[in-house]
ZADO-1210 file (C-alpha; in nm, 4 decimals, padded with zeros to 6 digits):
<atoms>
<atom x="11.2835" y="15.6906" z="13.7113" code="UNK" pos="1"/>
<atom x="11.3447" y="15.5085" z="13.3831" code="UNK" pos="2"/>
<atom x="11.3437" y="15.6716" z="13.0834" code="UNK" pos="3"/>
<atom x="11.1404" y="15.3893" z="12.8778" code="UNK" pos="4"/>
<atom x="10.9173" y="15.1072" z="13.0202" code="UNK" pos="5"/>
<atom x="11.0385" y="14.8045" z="12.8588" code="UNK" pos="6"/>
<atom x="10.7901" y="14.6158" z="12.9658" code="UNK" pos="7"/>
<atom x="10.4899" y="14.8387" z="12.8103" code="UNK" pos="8"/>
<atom x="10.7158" y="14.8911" z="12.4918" code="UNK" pos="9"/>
<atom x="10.7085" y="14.5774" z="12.4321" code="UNK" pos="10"/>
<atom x="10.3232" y="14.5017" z="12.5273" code="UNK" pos="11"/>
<atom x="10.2926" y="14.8304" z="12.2439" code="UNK" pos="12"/>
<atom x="10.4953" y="14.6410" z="11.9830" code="UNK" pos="13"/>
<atom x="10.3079" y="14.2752" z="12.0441" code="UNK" pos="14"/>
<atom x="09.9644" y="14.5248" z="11.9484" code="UNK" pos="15"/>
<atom x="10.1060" y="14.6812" z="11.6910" code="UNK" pos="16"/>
<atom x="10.2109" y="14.3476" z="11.5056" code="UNK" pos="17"/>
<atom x="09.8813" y="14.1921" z="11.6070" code="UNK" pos="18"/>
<atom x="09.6893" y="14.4686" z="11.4645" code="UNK" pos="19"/>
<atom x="09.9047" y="14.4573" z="11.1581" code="UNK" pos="20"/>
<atom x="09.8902" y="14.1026" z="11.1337" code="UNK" pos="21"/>
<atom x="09.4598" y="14.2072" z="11.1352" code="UNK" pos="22"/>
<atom x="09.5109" y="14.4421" z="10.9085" code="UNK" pos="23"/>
<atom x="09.6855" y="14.1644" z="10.6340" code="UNK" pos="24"/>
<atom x="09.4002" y="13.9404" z="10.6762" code="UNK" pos="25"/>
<atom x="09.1487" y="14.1357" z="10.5941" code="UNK" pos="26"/>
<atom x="09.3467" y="14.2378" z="10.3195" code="UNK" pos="27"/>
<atom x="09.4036" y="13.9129" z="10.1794" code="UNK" pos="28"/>
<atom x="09.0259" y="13.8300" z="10.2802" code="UNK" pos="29"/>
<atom x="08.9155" y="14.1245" z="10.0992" code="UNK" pos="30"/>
<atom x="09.1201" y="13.9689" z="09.7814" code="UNK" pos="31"/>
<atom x="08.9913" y="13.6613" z="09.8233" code="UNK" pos="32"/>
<atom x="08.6183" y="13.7580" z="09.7797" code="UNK" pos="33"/>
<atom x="08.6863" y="13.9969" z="09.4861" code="UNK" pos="34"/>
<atom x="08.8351" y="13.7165" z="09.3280" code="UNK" pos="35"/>
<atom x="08.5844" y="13.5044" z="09.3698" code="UNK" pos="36"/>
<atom x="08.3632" y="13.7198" z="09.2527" code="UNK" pos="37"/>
<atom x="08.5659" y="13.7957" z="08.9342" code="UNK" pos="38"/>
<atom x="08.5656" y="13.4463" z="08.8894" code="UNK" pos="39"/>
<atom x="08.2024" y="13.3469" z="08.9712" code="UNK" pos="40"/>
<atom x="08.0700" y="13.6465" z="08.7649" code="UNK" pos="41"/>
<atom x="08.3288" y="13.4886" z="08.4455" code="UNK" pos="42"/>
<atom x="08.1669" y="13.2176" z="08.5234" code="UNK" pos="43"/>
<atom x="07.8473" y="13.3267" z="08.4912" code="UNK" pos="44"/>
<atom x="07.8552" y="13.4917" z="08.1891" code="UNK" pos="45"/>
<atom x="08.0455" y="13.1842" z="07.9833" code="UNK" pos="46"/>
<atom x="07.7015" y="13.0737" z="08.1654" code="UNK" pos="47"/>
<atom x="07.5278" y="13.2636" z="07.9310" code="UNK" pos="48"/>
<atom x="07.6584" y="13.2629" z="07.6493" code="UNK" pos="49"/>
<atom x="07.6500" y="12.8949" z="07.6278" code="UNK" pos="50"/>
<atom x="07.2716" y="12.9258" z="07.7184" code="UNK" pos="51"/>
<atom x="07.2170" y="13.1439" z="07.4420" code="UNK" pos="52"/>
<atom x="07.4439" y="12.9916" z="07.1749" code="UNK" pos="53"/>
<atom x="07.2537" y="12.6645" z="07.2724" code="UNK" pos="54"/>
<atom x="06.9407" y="12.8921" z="07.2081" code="UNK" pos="55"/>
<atom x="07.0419" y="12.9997" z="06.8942" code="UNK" pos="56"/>
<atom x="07.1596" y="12.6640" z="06.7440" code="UNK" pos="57"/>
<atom x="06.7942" y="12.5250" z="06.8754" code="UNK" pos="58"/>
<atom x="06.6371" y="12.7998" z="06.7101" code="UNK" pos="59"/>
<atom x="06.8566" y="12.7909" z="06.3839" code="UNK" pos="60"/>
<atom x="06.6895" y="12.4452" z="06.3527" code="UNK" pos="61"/>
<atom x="06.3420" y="12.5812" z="06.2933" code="UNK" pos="62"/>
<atom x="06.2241" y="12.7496" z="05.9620" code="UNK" pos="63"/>
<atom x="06.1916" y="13.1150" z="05.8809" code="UNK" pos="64"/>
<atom x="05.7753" y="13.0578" z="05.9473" code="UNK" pos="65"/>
<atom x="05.8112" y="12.8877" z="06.2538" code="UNK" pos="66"/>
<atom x="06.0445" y="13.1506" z="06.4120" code="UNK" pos="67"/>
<atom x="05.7977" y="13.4244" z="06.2934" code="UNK" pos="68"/>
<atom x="05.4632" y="13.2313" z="06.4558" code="UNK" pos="69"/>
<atom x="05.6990" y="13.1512" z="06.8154" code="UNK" pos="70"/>
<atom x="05.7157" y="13.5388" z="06.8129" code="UNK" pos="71"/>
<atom x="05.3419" y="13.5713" z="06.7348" code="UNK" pos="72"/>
<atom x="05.2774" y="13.4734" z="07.0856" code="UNK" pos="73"/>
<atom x="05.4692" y="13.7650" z="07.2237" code="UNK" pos="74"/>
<atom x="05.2500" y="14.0029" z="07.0370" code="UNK" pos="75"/>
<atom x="04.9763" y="14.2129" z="07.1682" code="UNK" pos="76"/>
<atom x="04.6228" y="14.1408" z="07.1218" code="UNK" pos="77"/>
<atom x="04.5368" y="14.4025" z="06.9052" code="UNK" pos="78"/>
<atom x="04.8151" y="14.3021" z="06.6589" code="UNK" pos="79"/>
<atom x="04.8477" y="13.9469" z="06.7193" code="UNK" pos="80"/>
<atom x="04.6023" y="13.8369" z="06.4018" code="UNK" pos="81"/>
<atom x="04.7729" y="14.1099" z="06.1794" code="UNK" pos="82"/>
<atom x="05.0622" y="13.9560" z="06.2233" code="UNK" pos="83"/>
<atom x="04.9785" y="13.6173" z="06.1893" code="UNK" pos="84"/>
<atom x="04.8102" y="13.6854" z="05.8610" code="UNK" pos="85"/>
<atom x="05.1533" y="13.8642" z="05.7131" code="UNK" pos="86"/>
<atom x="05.3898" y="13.5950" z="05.8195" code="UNK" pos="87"/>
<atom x="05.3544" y="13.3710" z="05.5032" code="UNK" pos="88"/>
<atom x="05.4106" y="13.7140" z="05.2448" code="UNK" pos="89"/>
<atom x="05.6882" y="13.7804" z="05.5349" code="UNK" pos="90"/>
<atom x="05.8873" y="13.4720" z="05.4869" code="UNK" pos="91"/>
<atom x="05.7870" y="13.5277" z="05.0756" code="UNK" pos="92"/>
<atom x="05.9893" y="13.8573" z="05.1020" code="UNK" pos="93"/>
<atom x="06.3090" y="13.7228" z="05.2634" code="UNK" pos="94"/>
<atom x="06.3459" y="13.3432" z="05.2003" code="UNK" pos="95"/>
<atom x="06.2168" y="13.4150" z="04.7940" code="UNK" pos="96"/>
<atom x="06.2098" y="13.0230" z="04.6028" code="UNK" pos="97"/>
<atom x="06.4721" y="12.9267" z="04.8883" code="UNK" pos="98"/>
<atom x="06.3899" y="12.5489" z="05.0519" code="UNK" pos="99"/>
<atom x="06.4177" y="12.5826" z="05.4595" code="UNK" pos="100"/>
<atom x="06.7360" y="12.4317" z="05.4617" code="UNK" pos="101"/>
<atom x="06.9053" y="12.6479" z="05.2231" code="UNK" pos="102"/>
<atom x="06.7623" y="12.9565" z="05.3723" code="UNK" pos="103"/>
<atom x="06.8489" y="12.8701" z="05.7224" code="UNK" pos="104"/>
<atom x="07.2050" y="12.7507" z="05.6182" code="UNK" pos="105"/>
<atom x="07.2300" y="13.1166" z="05.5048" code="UNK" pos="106"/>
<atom x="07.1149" y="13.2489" z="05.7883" code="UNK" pos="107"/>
<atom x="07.3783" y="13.0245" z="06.0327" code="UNK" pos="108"/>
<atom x="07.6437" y="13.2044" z="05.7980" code="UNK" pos="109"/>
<atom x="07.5638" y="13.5452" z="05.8812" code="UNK" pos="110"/>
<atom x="07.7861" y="13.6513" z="06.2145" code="UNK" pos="111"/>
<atom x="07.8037" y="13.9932" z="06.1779" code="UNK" pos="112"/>
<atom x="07.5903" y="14.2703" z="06.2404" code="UNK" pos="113"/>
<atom x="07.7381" y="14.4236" z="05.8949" code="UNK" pos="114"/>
<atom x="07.6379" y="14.0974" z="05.7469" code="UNK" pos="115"/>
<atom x="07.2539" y="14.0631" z="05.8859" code="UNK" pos="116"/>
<atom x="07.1879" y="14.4134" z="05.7682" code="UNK" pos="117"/>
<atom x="07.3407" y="14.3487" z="05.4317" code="UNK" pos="118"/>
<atom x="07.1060" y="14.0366" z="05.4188" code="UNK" pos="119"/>
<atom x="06.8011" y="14.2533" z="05.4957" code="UNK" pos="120"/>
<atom x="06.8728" y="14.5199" z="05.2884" code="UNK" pos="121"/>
<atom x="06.8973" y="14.3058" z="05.0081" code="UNK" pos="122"/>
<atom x="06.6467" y="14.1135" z="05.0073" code="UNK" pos="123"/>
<atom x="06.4356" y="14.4056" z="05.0470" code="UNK" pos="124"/>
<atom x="06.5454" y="14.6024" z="04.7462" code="UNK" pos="125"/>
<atom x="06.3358" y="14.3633" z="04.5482" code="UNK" pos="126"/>
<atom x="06.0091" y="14.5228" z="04.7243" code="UNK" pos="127"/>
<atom x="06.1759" y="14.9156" z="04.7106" code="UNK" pos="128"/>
<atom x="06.1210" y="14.8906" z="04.3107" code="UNK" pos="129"/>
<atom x="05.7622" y="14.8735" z="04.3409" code="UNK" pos="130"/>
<atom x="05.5234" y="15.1573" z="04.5008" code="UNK" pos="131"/>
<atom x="05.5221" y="15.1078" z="04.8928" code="UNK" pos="132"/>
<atom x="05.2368" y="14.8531" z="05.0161" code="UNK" pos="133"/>
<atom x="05.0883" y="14.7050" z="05.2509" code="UNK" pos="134"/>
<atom x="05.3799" y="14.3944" z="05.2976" code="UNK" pos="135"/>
<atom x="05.6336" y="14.7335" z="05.3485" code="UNK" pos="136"/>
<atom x="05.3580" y="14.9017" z="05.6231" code="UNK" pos="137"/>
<atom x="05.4122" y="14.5649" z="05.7809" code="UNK" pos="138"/>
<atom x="05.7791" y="14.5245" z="05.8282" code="UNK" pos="139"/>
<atom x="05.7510" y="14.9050" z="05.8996" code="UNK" pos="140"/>
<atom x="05.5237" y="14.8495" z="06.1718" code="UNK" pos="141"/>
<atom x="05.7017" y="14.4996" z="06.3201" code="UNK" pos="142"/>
<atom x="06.0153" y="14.6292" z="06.2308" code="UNK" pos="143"/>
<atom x="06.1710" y="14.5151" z="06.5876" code="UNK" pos="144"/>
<atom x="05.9785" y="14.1471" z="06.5555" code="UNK" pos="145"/>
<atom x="06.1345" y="14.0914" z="06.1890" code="UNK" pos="146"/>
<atom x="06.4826" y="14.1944" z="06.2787" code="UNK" pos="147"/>
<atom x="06.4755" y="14.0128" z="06.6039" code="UNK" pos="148"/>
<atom x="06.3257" y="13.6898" z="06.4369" code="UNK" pos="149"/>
<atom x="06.6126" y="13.6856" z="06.1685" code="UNK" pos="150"/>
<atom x="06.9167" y="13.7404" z="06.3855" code="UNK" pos="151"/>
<atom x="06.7845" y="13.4947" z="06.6046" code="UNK" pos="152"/>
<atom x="06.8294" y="13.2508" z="06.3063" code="UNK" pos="153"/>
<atom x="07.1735" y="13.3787" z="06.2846" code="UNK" pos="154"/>
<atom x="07.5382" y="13.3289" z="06.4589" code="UNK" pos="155"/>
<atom x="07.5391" y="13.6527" z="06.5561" code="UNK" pos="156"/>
<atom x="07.6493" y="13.6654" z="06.9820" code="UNK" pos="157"/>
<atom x="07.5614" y="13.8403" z="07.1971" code="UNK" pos="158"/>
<atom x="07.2245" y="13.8609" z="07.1743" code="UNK" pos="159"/>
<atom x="07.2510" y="14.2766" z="07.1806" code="UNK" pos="160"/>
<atom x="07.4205" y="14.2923" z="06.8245" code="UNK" pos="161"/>
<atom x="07.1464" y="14.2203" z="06.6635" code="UNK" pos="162"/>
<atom x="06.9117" y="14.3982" z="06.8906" code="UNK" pos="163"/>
<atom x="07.0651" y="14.6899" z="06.8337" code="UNK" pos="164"/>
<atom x="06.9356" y="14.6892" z="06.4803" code="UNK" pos="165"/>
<atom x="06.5921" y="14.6550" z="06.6131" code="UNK" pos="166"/>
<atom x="06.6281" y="14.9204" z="06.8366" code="UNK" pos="167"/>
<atom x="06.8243" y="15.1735" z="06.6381" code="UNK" pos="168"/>
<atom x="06.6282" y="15.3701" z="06.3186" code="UNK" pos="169"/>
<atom x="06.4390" y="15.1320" z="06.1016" code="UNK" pos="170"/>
<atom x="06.5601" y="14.9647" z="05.8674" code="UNK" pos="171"/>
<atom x="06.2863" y="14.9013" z="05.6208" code="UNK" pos="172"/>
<atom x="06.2047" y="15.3339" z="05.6425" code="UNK" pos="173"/>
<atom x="06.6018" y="15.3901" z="05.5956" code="UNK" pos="174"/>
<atom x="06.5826" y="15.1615" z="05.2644" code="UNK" pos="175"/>
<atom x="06.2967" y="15.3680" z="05.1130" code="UNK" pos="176"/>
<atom x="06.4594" y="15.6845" z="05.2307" code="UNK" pos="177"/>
<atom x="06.7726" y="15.6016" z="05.0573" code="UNK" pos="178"/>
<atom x="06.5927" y="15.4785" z="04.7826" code="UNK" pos="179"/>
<atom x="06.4325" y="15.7720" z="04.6887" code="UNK" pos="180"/>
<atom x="06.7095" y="16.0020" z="04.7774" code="UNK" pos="181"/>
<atom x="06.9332" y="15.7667" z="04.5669" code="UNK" pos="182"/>
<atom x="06.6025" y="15.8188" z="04.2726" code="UNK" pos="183"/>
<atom x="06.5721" y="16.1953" z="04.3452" code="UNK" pos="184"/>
<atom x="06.9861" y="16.2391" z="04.2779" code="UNK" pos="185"/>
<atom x="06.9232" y="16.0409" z="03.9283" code="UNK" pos="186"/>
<atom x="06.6302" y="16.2416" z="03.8446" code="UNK" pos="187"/>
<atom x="06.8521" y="16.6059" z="03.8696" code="UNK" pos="188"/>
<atom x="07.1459" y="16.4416" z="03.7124" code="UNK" pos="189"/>
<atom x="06.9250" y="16.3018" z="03.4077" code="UNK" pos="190"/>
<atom x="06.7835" y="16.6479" z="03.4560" code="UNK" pos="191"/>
<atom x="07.0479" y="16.8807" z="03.3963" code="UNK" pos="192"/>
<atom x="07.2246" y="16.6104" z="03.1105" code="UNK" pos="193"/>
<atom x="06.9041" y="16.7053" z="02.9336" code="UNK" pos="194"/>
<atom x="06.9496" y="17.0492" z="02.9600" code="UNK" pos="195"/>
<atom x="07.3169" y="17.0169" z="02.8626" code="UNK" pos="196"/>
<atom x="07.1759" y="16.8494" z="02.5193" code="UNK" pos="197"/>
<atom x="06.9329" y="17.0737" z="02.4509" code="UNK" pos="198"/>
<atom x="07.2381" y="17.3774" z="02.5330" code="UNK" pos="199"/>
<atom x="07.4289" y="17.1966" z="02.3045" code="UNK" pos="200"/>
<atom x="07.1621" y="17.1123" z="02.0275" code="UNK" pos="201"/>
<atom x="07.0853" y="17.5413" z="02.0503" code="UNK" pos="202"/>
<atom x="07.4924" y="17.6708" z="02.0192" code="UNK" pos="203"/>
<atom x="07.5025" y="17.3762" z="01.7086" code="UNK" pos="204"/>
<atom x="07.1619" y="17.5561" z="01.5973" code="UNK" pos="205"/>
<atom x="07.3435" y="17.8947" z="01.6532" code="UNK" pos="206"/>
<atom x="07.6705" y="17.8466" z="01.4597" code="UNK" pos="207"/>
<atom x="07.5097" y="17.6581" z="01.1341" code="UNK" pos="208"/>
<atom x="07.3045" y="17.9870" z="01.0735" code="UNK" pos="209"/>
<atom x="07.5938" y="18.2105" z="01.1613" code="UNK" pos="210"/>
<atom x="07.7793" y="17.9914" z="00.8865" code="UNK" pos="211"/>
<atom x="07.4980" y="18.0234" z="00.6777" code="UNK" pos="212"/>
<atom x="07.4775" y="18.4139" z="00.7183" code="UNK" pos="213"/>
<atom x="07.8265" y="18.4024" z="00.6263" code="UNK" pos="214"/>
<atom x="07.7995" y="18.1568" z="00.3452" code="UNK" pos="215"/>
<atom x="07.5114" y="18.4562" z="00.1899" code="UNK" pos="216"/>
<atom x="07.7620" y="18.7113" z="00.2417" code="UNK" pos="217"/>
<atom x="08.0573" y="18.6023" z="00.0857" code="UNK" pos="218"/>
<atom x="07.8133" y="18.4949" z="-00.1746" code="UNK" pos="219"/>
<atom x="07.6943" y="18.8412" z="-00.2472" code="UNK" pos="220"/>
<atom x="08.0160" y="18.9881" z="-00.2127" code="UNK" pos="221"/>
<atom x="08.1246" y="18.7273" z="-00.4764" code="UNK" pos="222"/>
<atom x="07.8303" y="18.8342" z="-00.6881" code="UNK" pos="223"/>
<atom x="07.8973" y="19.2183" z="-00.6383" code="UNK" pos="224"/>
<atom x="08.2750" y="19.1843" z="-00.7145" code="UNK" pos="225"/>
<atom x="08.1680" y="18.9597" z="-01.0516" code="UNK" pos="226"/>
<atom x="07.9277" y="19.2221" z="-01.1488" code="UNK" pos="227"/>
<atom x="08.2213" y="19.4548" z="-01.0835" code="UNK" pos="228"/>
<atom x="08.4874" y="19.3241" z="-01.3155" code="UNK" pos="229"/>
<atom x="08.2140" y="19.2458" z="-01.6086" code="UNK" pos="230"/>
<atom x="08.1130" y="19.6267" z="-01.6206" code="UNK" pos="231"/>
<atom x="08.4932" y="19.7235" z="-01.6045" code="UNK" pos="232"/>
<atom x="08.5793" y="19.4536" z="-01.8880" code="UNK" pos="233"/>
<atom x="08.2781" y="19.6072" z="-02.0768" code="UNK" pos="234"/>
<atom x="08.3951" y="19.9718" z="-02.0779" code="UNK" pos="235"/>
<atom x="08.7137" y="19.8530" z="-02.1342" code="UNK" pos="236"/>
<atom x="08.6156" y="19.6873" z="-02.4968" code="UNK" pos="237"/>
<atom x="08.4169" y="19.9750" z="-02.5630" code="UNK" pos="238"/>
<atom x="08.7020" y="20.1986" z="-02.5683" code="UNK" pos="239"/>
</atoms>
């Protein structure tokens, strides 16, 4: 009896190749899709960020007031009037004696996240000198509306960079935070120069009458010695 079947090695080796040969395919098939996947999801996301850089440069086009009244509509009933009524002391606050087309030229300039809070914090400052009213409450309340409505008049892409200010703290409460923390620090420095002053004013208070003590003593001692030497001089004639 043989020791190998050639005949079945060789119908082993013809499987083995063909199930290799499987094997490759579906490999490179594999590859293929995951490609085109890569690709299509690229694809898809150039997609949209052309969509939304089209959105923004549609959107740059229309004034600070305009942008504030399109996001009006995605307010809720109870707060939709409210915020209607603010939007003209809103675009006041931020936009100052600016004409439309300087403002929004400004606002196409900002591209950074750095940059759009810069702006904000800025132009709020003005507001931050005066006691807190009811145009702060406002931009406290619709602090995610304002931010959104201003970096949507900005180059700022994605979209999430500037939603992340909106999202993240509050702005407006940070600026009035700092502000007073910023006020409190003067305060205690003005403070304690005051008291260094009035330290200073006391020790110059302090040495002039030790002087003058000094000035009375030498003067008596003067006197005393004077006295002195006339009743020696005296008794010294006599005789």
């Amino acid at each position: 009896m043989p020791l190998f079947d050639s005949e079945n090695d060789g119908s082993s080796s013809s499987s083995d190749e063909e199930a290799n040969a499987a094997m490759r395919a579906e490999i490179a098939r594999k590859n293929k899709e995951e490609r085109e996947k890569m690709i299509k999801r690229r694809r898809e996301a150039e997609a949209r960020e052309e969509e939304q850089r089209f959105k923004l440069e549609k959107i740059s086009d229309l004034t600070l007031q305009e942008v504030l009244e399109r996001k009006a509509l995605l307010i809720g009933p109870e707060d939709k009037n409210d915020f209607k009524t603010f939007i003209p002391k809103v675009v006041a606050h931020f936009q100052k004696e600016e004409k439309d087309e300087s403002f929004n030229q400004r606002m196409r300039e900002i591209t950074s996240i750095i940059g759009l809070t810069n702006f904000i914090v800025e132009r709020h400052s003005a507001l931050l000198s005066e006691p807190a009213g009811d145009v702060e409450a406002f931009l406290k309340k619709f602090q995610k509306e304002i931010v959104e409505s201003l970096g949507e008049m900005t180059k700022i892409l994605p979209k999430e960079e500037y939603l992340k200010l909106a999202t993240l703290g509050n702005v407006f409460v940070d600026s009035r935070e700092k502000l007073m923390k910023k006020e409190a620090m003067k305060r205690n420095m003005d403070d304690f120069m005051e008291r260094a002053r009035l330290v200073r004013i006391q020790e110059e208070q302090e040495e002039e009458l030790a002087m003058d003590e000094l000035t009375n003593i030498f003067a008596q001692t003067n006197i005393s010695f004077d006295a002195s030497v006339t009743r020696e001089m005296a008794v010294t004639i006599d005789e």
